[in-house]
C-alpha positions as CSV (number, residue, x, y, z in Angstrom):
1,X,244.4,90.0,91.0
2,X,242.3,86.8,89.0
3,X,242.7,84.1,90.8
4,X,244.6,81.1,89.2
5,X,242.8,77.8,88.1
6,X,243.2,74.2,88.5
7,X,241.9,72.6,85.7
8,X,241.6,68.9,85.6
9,X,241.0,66.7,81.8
10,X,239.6,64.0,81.0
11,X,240.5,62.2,77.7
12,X,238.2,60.1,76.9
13,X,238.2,57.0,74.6
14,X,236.6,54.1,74.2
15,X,233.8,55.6,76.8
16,X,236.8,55.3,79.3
17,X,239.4,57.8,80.6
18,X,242.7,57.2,79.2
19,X,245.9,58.7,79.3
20,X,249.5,58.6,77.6
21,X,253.2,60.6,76.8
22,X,253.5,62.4,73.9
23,X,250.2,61.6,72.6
24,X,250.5,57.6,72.4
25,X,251.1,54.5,74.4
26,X,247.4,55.3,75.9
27,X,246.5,53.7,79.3
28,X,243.4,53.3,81.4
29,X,242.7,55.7,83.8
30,X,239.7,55.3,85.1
31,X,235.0,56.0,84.5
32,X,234.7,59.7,83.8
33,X,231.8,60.1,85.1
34,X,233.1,58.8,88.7
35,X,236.2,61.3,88.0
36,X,234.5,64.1,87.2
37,X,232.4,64.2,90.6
38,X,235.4,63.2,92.0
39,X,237.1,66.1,90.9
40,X,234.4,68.4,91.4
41,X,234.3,67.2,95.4
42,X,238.1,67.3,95.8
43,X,238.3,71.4,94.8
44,X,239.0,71.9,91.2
45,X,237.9,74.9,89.2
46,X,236.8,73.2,86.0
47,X,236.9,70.2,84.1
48,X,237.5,69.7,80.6
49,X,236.6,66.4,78.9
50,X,238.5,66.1,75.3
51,X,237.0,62.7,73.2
52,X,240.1,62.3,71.8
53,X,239.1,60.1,69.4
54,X,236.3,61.8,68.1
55,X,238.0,63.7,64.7
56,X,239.7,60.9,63.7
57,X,236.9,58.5,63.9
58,X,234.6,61.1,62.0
59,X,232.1,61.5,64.3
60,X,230.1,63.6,67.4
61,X,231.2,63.9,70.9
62,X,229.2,61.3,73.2
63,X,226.5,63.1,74.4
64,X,224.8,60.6,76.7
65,X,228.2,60.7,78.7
66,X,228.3,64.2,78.5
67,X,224.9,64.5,80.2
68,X,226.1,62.0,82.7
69,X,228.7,64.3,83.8
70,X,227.1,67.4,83.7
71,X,224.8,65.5,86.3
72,X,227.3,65.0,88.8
73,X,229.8,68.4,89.0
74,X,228.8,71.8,89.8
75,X,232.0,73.4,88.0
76,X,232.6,74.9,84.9
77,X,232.5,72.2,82.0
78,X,234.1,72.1,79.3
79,X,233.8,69.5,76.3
80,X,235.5,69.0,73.2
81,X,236.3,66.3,70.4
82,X,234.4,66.3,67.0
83,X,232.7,69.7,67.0
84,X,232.3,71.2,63.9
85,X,229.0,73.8,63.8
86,X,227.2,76.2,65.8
87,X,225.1,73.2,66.2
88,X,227.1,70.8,67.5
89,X,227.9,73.1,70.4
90,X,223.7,74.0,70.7
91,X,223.5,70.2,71.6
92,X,226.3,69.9,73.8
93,X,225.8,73.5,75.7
94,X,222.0,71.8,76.1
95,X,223.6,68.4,77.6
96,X,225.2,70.7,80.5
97,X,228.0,71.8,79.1
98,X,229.3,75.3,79.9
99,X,231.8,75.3,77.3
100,X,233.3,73.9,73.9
101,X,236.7,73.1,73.1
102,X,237.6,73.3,69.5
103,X,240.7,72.3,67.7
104,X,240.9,70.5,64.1
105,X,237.6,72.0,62.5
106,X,238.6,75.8,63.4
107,X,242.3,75.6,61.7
108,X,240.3,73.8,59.1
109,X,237.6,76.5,58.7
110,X,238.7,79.3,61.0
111,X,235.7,81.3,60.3
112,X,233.7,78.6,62.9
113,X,235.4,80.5,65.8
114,X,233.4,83.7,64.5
115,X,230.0,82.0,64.1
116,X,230.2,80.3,67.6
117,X,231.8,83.6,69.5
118,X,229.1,85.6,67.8
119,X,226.2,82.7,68.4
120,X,227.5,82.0,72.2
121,X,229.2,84.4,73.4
122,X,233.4,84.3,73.8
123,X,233.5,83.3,77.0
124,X,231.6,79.9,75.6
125,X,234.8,79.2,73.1
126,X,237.9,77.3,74.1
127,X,240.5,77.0,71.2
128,X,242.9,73.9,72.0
129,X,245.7,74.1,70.1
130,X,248.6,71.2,70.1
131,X,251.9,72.2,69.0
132,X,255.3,70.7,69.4
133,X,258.8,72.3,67.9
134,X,260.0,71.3,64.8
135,X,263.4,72.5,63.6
136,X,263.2,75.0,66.7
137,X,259.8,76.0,65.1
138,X,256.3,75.3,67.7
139,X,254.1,73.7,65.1
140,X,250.2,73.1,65.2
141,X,249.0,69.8,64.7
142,X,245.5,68.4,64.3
143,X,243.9,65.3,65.1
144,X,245.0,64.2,68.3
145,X,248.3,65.5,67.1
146,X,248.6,63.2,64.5
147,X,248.5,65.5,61.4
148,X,251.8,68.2,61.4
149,X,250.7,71.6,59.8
150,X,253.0,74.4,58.5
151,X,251.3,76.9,61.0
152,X,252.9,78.4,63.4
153,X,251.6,78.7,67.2
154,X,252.3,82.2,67.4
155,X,250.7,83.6,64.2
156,X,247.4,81.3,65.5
157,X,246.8,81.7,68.8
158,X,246.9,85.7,67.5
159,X,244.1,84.7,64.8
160,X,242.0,83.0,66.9
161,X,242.0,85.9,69.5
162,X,241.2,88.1,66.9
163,X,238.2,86.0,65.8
164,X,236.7,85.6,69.1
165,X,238.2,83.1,71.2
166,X,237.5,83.7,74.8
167,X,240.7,80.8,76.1
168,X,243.7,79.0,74.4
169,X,244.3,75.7,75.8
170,X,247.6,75.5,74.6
171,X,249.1,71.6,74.7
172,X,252.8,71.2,73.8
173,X,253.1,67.8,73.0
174,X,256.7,67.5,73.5
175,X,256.2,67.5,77.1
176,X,252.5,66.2,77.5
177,X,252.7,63.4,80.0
178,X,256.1,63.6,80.6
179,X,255.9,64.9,84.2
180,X,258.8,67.1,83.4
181,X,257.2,70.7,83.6
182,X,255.2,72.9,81.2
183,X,256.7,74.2,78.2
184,X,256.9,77.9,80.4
185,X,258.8,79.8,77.6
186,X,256.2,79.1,74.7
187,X,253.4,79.8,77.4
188,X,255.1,83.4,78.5
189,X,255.3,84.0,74.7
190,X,251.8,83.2,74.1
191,X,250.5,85.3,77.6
192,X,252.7,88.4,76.4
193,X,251.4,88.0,72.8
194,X,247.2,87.5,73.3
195,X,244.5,89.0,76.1
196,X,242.7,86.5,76.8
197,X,243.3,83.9,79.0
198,X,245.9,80.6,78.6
199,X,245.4,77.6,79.6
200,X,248.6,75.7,80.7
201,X,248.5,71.7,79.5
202,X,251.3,68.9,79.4
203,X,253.7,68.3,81.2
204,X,252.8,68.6,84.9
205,X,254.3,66.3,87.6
206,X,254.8,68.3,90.8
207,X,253.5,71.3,92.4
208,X,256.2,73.7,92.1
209,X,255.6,72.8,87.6
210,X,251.9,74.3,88.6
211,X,253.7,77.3,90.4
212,X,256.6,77.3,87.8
213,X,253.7,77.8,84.9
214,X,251.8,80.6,86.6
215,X,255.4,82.3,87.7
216,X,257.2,81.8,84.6
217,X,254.9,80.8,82.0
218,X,252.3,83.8,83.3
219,X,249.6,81.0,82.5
220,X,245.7,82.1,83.8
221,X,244.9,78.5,84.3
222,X,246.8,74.7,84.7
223,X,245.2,71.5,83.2
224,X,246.6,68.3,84.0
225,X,245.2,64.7,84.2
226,X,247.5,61.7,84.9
227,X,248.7,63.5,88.2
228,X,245.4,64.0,89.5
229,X,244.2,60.4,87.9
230,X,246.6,58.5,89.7
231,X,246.3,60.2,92.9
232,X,249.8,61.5,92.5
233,X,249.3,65.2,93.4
234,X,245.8,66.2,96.1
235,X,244.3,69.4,94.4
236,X,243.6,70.3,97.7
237,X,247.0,70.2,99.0
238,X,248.4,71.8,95.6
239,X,246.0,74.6,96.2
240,X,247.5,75.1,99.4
241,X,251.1,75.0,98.5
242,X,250.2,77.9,95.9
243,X,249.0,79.8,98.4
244,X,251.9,79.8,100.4
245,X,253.9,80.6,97.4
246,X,251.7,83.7,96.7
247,X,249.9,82.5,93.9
248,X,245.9,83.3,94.4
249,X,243.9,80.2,93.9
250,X,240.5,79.5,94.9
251,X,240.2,77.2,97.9
């Protein structure tokens, strides 16, 4: 049996780490850099850092702080925000990361999950996608979630399998940062409908929502940040509680 991962996120803006519910009413959380090592140290399996503001603002990930944490955690690492050619991720794979994260350019130009999968290698490309439900509908939307779409979640997630994708960091944004649980049915939808591995993001706020996502939702990995930011839930001690439960996780 894989093992299950702990994933913790950074979203970054402002060259700080920030965090909010449902997308908005953003709040300081903290230097990256000294959360990334920090994360590293206290036993989770990878990091992502999203700059959240990157696509809206029409511009590049920061690289300087990319290198910068790259320095300091010996994880997998995964970046995204403002990506958009094979050589934006040829820079950023060169500043340390391991991985990319891609969301607004490939539902804007799906064929850029191709050309990186076939540059890279699928195991290099993340597709995030955010969704929430509209008239009972799970809707993607772009741009930090602030542009709805007509697309549905199920008919992507299969396209961008299909294309190459090696994850889906699925976010619903109804419950992001709500501390109310993972949106579990969507997610055991998604696991039963792709092969390769889901990643689990919004809505954490206890241990058993970690052990409810990988039960019910049949999620391969969780992300979560404000729990982990604000020293709410010990990775450690959440790795140890899945154990018990007889979920495999990596202490």
């Amino acid at each position: 049996m894989l093992t299950k991962r702990i994933v913790s996120c950074l979203d970054i803006k402002n060259g700080r780490t920030v965090k909010g519910v449902n997308f908005i009413d953003l709040r300081d959380a903290g230097d990256p850099v000294v959360l990334a090592k920090q994360y590293a140290e206290l036993g989770a399996d990878e990091l992502v850092f999203l700059d959240i503001a990157a696509t809206l603002e029409n511009r590049k990930t920061m690289h300087e702080m990319v290198l910068k944490v790259a320095e300091q955690v010996n994880i997998p690492f995964t970046v995204g925000g403002g990506i958009s050619s094979v050589k934006d991720v040829d820079t950023l794979l060169h500043c340390g990361a391991d991985k990319v994260s891609i969301n607004s350019s490939a539902v804007k130009r799906p064929e850029l999950i191709n050309e990186l999968s076939e540059k890279f290698g699928s195991q290099c490309v993340v597709v995030a996608i955010d969704a929430k439900q509209v008239d009972g509908e799970w809707l993607v939307h772009l741009a930090g979630g602030t542009i709805p779409t007509d697309i549905k979640l199920f008919d992507w997630a299969k396209e961008v399998e299909g294309r190459g994708a090696g994850e889906i960091l699925f976010t619903s944004m109804d419950h992001d940062g709500t501390k109310a649980g993972f949106a579990n049915i969507a997610l055991g939808k998604l696991s039963e409908l792709v092969n390769i591995p889901i990643i689990a993001s919004g809505g954490a706020g206890t241990i058993q929502h970690f052990a409810d996502t990988f039960k019910i939702g049949k999620a391969d990995a969780a992300l979560a940040a404000s729990v982990f930011h604000f020293g709410e839930i010990q990775i450690f001690e959440l790795k140890k509680e899945l154990q018990k439960q007889d979920i495999e996780v990596r202490l």
